[in-house]
KEKE-755585 format. One record per residue (C-alpha): x, y, z; residue number from 0; residue in one letter; chain. Coordinates in pm, whole numbers, plus 50000, padded with zeros to 5 digits. Each point is the difference from the previous one (the first is absolute). Layout:
# KEKE-755585
x, y, z, k, r, c
X, Y, Z, NUM, A, A .
...
# end
This chain:
# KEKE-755585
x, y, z, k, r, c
50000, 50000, 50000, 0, X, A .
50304, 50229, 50133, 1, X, A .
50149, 49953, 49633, 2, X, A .
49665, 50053, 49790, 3, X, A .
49976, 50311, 50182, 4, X, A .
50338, 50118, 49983, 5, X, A .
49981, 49925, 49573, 6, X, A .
49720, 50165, 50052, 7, X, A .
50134, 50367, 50120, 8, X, A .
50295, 49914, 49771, 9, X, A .
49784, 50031, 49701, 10, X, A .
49816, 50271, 50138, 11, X, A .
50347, 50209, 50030, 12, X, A .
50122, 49898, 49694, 13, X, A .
49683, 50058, 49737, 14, X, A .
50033, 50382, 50069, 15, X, A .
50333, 50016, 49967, 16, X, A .
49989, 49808, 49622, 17, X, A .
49741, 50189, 49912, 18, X, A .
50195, 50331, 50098, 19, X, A .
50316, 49886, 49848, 20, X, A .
49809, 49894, 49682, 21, X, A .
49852, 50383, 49934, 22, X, A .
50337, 50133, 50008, 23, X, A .
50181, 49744, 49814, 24, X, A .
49703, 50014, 49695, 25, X, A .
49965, 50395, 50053, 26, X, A .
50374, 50010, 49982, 27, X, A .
50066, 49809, 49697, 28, X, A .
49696, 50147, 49800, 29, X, A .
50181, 50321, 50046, 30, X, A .
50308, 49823, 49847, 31, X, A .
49801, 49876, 49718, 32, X, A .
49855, 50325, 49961, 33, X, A .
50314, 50200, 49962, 34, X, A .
50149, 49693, 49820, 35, X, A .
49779, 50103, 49697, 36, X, A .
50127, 50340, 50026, 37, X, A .
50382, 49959, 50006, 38, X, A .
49994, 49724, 49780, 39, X, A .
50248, 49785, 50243, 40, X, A .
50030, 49647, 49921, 41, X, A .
49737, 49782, 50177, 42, X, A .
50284, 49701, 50074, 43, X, A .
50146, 50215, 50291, 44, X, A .
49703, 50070, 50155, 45, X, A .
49861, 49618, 49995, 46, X, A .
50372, 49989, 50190, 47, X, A .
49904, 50236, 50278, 48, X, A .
49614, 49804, 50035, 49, X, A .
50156, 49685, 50028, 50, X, A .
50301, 50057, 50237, 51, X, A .
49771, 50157, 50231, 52, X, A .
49757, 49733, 50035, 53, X, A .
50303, 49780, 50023, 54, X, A .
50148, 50191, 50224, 55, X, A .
49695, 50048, 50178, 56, X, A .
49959, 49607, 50043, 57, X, A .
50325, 49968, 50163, 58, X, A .
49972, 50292, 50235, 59, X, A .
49679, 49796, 50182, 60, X, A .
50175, 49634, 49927, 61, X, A .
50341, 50136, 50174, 62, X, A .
49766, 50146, 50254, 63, X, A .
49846, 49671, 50095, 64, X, A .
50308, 49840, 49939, 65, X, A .
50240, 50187, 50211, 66, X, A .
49812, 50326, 50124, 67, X, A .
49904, 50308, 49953, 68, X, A .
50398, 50153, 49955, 69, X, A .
50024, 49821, 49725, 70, X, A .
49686, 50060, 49824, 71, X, A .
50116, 50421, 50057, 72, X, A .
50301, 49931, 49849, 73, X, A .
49809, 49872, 49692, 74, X, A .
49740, 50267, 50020, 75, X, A .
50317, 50207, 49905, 76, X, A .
50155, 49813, 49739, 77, X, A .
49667, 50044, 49865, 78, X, A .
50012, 50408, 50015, 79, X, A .
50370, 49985, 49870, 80, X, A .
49927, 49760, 49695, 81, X, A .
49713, 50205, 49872, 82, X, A .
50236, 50291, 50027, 83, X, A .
50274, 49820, 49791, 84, X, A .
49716, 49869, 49749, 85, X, A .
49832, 50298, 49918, 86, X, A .
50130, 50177, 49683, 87, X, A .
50206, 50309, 50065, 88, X, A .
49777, 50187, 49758, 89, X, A .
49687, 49872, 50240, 90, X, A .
50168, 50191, 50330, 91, X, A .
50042, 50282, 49796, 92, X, A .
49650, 50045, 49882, 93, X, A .
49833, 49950, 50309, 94, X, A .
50241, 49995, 50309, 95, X, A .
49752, 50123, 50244, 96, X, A .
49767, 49703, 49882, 97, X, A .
50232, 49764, 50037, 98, X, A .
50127, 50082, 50291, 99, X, A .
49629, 50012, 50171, 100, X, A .
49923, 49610, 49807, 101, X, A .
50332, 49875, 50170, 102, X, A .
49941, 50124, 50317, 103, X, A .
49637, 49856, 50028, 104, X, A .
50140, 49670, 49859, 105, X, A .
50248, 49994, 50280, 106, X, A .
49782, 50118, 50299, 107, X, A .
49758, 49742, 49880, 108, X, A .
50230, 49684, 49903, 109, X, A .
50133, 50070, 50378, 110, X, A .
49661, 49984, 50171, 111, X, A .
49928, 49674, 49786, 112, X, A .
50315, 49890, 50165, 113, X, A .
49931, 50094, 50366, 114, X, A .
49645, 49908, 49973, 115, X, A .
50152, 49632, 49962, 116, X, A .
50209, 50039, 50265, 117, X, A .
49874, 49726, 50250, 118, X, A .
50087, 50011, 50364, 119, X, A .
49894, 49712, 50223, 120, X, A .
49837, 50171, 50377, 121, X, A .
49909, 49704, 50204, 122, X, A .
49920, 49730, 49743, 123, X, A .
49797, 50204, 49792, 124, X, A .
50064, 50241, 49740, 125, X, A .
50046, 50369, 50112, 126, X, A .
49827, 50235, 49699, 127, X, A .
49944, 50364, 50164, 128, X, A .
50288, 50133, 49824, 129, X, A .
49884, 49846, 49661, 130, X, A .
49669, 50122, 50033, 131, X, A .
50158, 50362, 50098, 132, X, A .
50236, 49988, 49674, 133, X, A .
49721, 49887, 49778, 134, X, A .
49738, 50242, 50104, 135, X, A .
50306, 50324, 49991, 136, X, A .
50006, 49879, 49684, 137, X, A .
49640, 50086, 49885, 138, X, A .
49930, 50269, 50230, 139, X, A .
50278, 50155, 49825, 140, X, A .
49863, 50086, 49685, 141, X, A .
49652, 50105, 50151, 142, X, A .
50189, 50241, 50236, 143, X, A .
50236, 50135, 49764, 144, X, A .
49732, 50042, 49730, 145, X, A .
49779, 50266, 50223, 146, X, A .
50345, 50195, 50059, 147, X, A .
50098, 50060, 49689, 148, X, A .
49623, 50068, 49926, 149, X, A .
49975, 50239, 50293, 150, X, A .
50309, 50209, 49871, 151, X, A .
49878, 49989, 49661, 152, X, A .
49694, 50129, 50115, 153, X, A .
50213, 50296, 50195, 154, X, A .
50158, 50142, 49727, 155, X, A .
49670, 49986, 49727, 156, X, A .
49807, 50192, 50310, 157, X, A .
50255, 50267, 50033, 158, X, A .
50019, 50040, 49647, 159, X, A .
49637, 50029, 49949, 160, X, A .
49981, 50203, 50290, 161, X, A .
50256, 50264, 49739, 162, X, A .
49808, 49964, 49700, 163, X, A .
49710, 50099, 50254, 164, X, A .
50211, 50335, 50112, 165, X, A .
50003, 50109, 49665, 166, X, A .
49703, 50155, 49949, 167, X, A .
49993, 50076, 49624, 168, X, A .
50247, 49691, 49912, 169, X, A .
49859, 49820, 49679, 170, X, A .
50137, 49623, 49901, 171, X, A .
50016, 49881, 49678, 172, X, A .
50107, 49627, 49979, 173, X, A .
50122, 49868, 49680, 174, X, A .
50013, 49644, 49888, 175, X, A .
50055, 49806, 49687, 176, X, A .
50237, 49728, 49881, 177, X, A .
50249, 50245, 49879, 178, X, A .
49992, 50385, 49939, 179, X, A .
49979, 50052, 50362, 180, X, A .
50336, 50189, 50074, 181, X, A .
49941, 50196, 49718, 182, X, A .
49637, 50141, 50018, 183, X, A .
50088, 50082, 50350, 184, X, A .
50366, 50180, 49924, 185, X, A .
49797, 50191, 49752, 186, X, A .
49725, 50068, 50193, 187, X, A .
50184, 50156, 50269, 188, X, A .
50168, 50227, 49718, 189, X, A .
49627, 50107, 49915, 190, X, A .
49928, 50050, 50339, 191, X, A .
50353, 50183, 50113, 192, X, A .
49819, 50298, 50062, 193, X, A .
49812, 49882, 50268, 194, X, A .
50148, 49859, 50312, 195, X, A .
49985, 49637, 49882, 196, X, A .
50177, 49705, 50204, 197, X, A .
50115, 49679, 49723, 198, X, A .
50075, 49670, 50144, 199, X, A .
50417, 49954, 49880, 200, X, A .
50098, 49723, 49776, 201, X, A .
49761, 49712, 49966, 202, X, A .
49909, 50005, 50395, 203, X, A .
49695, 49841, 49965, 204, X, A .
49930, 49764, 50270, 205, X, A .
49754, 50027, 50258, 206, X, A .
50240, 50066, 50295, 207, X, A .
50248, 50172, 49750, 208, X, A .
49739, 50279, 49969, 209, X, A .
49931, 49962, 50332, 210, X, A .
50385, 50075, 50097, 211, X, A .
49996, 50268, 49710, 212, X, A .
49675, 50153, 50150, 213, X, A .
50125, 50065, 50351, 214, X, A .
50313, 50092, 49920, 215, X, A .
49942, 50287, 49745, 216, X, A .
49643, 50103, 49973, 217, X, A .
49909, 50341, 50178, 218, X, A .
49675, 50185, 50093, 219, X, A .
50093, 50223, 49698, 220, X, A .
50017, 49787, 49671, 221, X, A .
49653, 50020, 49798, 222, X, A .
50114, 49692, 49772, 223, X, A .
50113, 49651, 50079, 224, X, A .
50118, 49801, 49730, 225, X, A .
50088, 49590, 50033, 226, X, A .
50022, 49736, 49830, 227, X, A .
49816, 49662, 50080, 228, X, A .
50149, 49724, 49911, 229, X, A .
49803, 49615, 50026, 230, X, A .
50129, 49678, 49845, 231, X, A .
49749, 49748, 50172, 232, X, A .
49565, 49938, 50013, 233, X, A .
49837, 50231, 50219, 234, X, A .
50348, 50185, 50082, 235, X, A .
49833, 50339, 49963, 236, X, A .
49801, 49996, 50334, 237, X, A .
50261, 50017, 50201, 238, X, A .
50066, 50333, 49892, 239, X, A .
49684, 50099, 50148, 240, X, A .
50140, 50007, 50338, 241, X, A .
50195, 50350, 49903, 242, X, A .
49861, 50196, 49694, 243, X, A .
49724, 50112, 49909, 244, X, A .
50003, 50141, 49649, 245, X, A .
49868, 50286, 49839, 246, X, A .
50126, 49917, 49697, 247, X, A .
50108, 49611, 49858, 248, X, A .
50193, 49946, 49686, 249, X, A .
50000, 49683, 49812, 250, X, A .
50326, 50065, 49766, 251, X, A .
49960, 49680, 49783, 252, X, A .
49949, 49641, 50005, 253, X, A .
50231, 49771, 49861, 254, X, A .
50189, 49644, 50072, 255, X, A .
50204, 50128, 50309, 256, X, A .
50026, 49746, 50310, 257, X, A .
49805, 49712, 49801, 258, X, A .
50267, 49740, 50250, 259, X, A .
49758, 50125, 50302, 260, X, A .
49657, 50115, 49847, 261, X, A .
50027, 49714, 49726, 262, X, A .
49760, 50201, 49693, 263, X, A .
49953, 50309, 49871, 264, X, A .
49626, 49970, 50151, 265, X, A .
50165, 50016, 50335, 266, X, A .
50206, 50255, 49923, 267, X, A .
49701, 50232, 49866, 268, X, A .
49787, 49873, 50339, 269, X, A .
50318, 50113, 50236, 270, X, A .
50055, 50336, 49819, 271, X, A .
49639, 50086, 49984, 272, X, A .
49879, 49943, 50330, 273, X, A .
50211, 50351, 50066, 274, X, A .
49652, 50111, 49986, 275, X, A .
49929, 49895, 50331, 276, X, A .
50215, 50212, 50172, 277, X, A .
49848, 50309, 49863, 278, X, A .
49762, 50238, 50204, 279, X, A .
49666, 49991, 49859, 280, X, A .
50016, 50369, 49871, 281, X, A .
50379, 49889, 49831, 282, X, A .
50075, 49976, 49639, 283, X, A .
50201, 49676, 49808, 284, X, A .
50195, 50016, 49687, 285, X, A .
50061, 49745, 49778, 286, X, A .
50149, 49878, 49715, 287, X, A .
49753, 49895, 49775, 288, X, A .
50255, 49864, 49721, 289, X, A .
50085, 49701, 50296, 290, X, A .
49711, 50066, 50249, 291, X, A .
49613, 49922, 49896, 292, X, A .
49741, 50145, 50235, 293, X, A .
49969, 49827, 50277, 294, X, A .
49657, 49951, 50233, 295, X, A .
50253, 50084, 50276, 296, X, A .
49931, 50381, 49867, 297, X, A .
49677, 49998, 50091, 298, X, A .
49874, 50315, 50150, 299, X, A .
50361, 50136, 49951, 300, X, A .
50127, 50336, 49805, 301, X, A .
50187, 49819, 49742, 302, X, A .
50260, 50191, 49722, 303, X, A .
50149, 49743, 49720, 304, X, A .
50260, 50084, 49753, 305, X, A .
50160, 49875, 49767, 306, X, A .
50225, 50006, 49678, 307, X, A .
49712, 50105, 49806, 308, X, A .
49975, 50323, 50159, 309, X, A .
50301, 50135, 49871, 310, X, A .
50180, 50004, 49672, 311, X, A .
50362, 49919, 49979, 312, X, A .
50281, 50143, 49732, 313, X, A .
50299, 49867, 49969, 314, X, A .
50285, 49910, 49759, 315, X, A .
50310, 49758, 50016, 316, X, A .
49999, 50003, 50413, 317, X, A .
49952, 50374, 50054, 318, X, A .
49865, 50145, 50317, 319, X, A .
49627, 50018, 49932, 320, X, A .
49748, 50245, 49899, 321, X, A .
49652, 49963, 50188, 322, X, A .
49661, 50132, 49867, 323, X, A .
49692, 49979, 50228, 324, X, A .
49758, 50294, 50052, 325, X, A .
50090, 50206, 49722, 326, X, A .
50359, 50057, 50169, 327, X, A .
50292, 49843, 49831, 328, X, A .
50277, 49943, 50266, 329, X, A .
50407, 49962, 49895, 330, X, A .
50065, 49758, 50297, 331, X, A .
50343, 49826, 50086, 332, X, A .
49849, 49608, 50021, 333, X, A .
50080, 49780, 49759, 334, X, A .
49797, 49677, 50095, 335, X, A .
49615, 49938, 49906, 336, X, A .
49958, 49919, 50353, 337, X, A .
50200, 50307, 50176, 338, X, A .
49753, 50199, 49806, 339, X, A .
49698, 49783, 50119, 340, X, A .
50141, 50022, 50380, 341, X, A .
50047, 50393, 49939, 342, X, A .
49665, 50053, 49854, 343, X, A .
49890, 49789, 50327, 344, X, A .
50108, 50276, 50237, 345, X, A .
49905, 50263, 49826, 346, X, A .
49637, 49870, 49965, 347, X, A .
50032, 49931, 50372, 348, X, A .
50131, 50377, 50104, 349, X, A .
49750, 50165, 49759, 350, X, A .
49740, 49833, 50234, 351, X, A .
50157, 50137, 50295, 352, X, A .
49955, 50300, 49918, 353, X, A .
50334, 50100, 49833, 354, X, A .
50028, 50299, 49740, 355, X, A .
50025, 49800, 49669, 356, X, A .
50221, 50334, 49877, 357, X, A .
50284, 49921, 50296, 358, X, A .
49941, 49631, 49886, 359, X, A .
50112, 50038, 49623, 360, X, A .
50352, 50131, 50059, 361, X, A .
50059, 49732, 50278, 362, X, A .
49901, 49703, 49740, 363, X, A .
50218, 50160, 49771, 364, X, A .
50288, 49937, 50275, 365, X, A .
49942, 49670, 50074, 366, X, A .
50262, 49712, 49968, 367, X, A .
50017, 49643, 50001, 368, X, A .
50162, 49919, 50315, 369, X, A .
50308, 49773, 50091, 370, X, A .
49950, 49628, 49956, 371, X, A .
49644, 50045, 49837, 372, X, A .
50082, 50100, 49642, 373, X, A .
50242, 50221, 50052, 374, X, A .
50201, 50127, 49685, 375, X, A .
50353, 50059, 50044, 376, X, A .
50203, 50133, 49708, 377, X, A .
50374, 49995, 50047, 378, X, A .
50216, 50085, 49718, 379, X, A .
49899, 49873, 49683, 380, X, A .
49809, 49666, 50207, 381, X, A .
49670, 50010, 50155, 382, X, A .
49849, 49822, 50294, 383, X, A .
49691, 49858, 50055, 384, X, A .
49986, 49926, 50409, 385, X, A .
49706, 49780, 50077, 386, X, A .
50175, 49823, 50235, 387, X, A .
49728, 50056, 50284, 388, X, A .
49679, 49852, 49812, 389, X, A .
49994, 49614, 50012, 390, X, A .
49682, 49920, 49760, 391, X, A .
50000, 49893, 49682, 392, X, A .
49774, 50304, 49855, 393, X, A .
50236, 50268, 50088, 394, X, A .
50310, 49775, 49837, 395, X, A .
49792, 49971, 49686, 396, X, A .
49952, 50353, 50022, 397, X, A .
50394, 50074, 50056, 398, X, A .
50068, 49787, 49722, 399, X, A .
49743, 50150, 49729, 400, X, A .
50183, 50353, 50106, 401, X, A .
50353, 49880, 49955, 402, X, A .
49901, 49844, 49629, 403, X, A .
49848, 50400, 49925, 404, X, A .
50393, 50127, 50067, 405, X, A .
50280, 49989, 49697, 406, X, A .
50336, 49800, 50071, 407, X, A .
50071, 49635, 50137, 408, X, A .
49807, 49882, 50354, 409, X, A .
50019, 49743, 50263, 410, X, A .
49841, 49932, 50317, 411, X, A .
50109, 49956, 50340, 412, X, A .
49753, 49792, 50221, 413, X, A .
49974, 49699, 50280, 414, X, A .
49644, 49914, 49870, 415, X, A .
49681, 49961, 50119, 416, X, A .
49859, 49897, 50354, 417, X, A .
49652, 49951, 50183, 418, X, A .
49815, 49869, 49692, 419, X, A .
49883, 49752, 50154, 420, X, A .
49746, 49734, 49797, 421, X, A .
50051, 50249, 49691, 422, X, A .
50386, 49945, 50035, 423, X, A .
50056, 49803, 49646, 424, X, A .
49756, 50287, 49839, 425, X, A .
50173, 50335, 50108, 426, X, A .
50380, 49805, 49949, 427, X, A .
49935, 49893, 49684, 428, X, A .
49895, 50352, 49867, 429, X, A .
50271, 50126, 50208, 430, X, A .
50255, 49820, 49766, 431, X, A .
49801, 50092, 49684, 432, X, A .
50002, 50358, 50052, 433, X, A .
50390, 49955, 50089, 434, X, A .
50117, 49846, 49701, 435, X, A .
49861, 50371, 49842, 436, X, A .
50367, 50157, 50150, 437, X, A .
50336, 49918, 49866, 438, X, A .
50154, 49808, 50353, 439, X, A .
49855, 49933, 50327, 440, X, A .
50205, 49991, 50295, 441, X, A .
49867, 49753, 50307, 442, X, A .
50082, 50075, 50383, 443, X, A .
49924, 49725, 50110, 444, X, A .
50129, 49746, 49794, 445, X, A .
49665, 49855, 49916, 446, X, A .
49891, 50010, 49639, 447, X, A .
49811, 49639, 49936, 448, X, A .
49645, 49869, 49980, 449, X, A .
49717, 50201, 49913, 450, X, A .
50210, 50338, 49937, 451, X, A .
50249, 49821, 49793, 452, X, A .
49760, 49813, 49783, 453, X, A .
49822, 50353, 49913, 454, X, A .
50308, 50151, 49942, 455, X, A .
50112, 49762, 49763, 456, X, A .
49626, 49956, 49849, 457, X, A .
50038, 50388, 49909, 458, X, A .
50294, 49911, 49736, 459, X, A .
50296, 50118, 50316, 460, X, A .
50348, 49867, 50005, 461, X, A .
50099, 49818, 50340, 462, X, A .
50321, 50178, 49885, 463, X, A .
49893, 50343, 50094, 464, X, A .
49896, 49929, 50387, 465, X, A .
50311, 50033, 50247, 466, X, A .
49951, 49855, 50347, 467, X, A .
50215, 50267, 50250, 468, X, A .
49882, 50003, 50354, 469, X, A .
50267, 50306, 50062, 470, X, A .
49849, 50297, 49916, 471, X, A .
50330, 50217, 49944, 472, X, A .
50060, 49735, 49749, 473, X, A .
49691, 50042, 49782, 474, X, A .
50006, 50390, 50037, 475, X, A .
50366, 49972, 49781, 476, X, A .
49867, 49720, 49783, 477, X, A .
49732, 50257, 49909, 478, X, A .
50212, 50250, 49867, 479, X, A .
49968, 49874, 49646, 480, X, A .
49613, 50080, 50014, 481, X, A .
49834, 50344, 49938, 482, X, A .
49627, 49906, 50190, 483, X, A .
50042, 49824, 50364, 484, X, A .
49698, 49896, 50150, 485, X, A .
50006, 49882, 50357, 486, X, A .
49724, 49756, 50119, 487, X, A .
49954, 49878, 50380, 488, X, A .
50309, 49933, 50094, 489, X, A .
49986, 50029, 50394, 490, X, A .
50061, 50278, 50260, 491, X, A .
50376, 49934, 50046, 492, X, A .
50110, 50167, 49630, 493, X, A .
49976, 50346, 49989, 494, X, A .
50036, 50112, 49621, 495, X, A .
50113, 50368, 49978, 496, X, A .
# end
């Protein structure tokens, strides 16, 4: 009976402790698999980490058994250390403070397994209060730690709502989309620099992000609060809830950005349009009706679409263009289809504020692409095309149509295409076809094969004419022979001029 019981509480210990174990080591390596598909690294090495852990995991509680629980520890971190050595150097880079927070957990929690095993004999009978202590630290853990990094979440959105609430005549316009983002709202604020306008820097668009950004720099004083908002998963918008509340939402474009998480366009649209529910009820969206169809979610709602229709473009052999809309023809200093469409974007959007469209002309006349997004660089007799910021294939099809408009011999400069998710063979294959247009490609990252390769070479290019170089000083003297550069995605680390 004593030994039925004592299996018994045995069980009882051990079941939660699985069952913990088992979220983090599936969470864990989904996360893996995850950013797996986004860097590409081989597969092999991580199969290597799965199973040395579970072997190593095995040991820890035989040794344990076996010989005790020093022994299992010392397991526990051979089991740390191996993943360490395993993991590709190129991994640690790319997320460090992941890793480090995936071993960690691994090791707090392959040591409890051990200790929980840990059997000590109390007067012929099996002695488990320590056990049952370890286990249930173990669990409690999460539930506590959860609520305190909920509760100082929850500090920091209160004081910043409590700033947005101290400035009385602040106005927040939110802006959205797949891509276009940084742009609409770099231009808007040039629209708007008359007025005391706040713009969220870079591409800080995360909920805390803004939050930090909020309560660090917003003051009773601005009238205009500009920010991004940026979503990549279902029903990621709400969230946002918890802070803003727009008077104004933009919805930039939709396109085939972050299709690894959101999986179809369809999500993508459902993601970017439900910006519509953080708008006041007296607020106002804009949209892009070349990417964006009405939704019901605009329903009651001011709504404002543009598009490409509403404007007529000049231009000839890559020159900045002219602009006609409203019977005022506008000498502007874009030279993309879709700087113009993010320009006319803000303008539309500051005309509805309120803005004198006569201070409006001259400062559309000024605008510029800006650096990484389209940015034209002419040095010498060579000119650069730096689109090394935008990782989708429509604004690389776009890149490339412009470079084919300019005289003299081009290549290309890129590391590809990532996040494509279920469309992945799609988008690379008319990645390749639209490369085989320029006279040599040069690859960062050493991978030119599969889908991309077979479109290049369906196109009539010459396997001849792409250069693998992962050193970028390398491929900026290898292009010296060319008179058009065009730099795709080719990661944060490379700074071109």
């Amino acid at each position: 009976m004593i030994q039925v019981i004592e299996i018994l509480i045995v069980s009882t210990c051990l079941i939660p402790l699985i069952y913990f174990y088992s979220v983090i080591f599936v969470k864990g390596y989904y996360d893996l698999y995850r950013l797996y598909l986004s860097i590409k690294t081989n597969i092999k090495k991580y199969l290597l980490i799965y199973i040395s852990k579970i072997s190593l995991l095995i040991l820890s509680i035989a040794f344990t058994i076996a010989l005790g629980y020093v022994y299992g520890l010392i397991f526990a971190i051979l089991n740390t250390v191996l993943s360490l050595l395993i993991i590709p150097k190129s991994f640690i880079k790319v997320t460090r403070r992941f890793l480090f927070q995936n071993l960690i957990s691994d090791f707090i929690v392959t040591c409890l397994t051990v200790l929980s095993l840990t059997i000590k004999s109390e007067i012929g009978y099996v002695f488990l209060v320590p056990e049952v202590l370890i286990v249930s630290s173990v669990i409690l853990s999460y539930y506590i730690n959860y609520p305190i990094e909920e509760i100082i979440r929850t500090y920091y959105l209160k004081k910043a709502k409590n700033k947005i609430k101290q400035a009385n005549n602040l106005k927040i316009i939110g802006i959205t989309g797949s891509y276009g983002k940084t742009t609409v709202k770099n231009f808007l604020a040039e629209f708007l620099s008359n007025k005391c306008v706040l713009v969220s820097p870079g591409n800080v668009n995360t909920l805390m992000g803004l939050t930090k950004f909020i309560n660090n720099c917003l003051t009773p004083f601005d009238e205009y609060l500009v920010v991004e908002i940026g979503v990549d998963k279902l029903n990621g918008m709400k969230k946002y809830k918890r802070l803003l509340n727009l008077d104004y939402a933009v919805i930039t474009s939709v396109g085939p950005q972050h299709l690894l998480t959101l999986k179809s366009i369809e999500n993508v649209y459902k993601v970017k349009t439900d910006i519509a529910y953080l708008l006041k009820k007296d607020g106002t969206l804009f949209y892009n009706s070349d990417s964006v169809s009405y939704s019901k979610k605009f329903n009651g709602l001011k709504t404002v679409s543009f598009s490409s229709n509403d404007y007529k473009i000049i231009s000839k052999n890559g020159e900045p263009a002219i602009v006609n809309f409203d019977d005022i023809s506008i000498k502007t200093r874009l030279h993309f289809d879709s700087s113009v469409l993010n320009a006319y974007c803000a303008y539309e959007i500051a005309k509805t504020i309120g803005v004198n469209k006569k201070t409006l002309i001259p400062k559309f006349e000024r605008l510029e692409e800006i650096s990484r997004r389209k940015k034209i660089i002419k040095k010498g007799n060579k000119i650069w095309i730096d689109d090394s910021y935008n990782i989708n294939f429509n604004s690389a099809k776009e890149s490339i149509d412009y470079a084919l408009k300019l005289q003299g011999k081009k290549c290309c400069i890129t590391a590809g295409l990532v996040e494509l998710g279920k469309d992945k063979k799609v988008y690379l294959t008319k990645f390749g076809e639209i490369l085989a247009k320029l006279d040599s490609i040069f690859i960062m990252n050493n991978d030119f094969s599969g889908d991309m390769l077979n479109g290049y070479l369906s196109n009539g290019g010459n396997i001849k004419n792409v250069i693998k170089e992962s050193k970028f000083d390398k491929v900026l003297n290898m292009c010296s022979n060319f008179d058009v550069i065009l730099v795709l995605p080719i990661g944060d680390k490379y700074n071109l001029i």
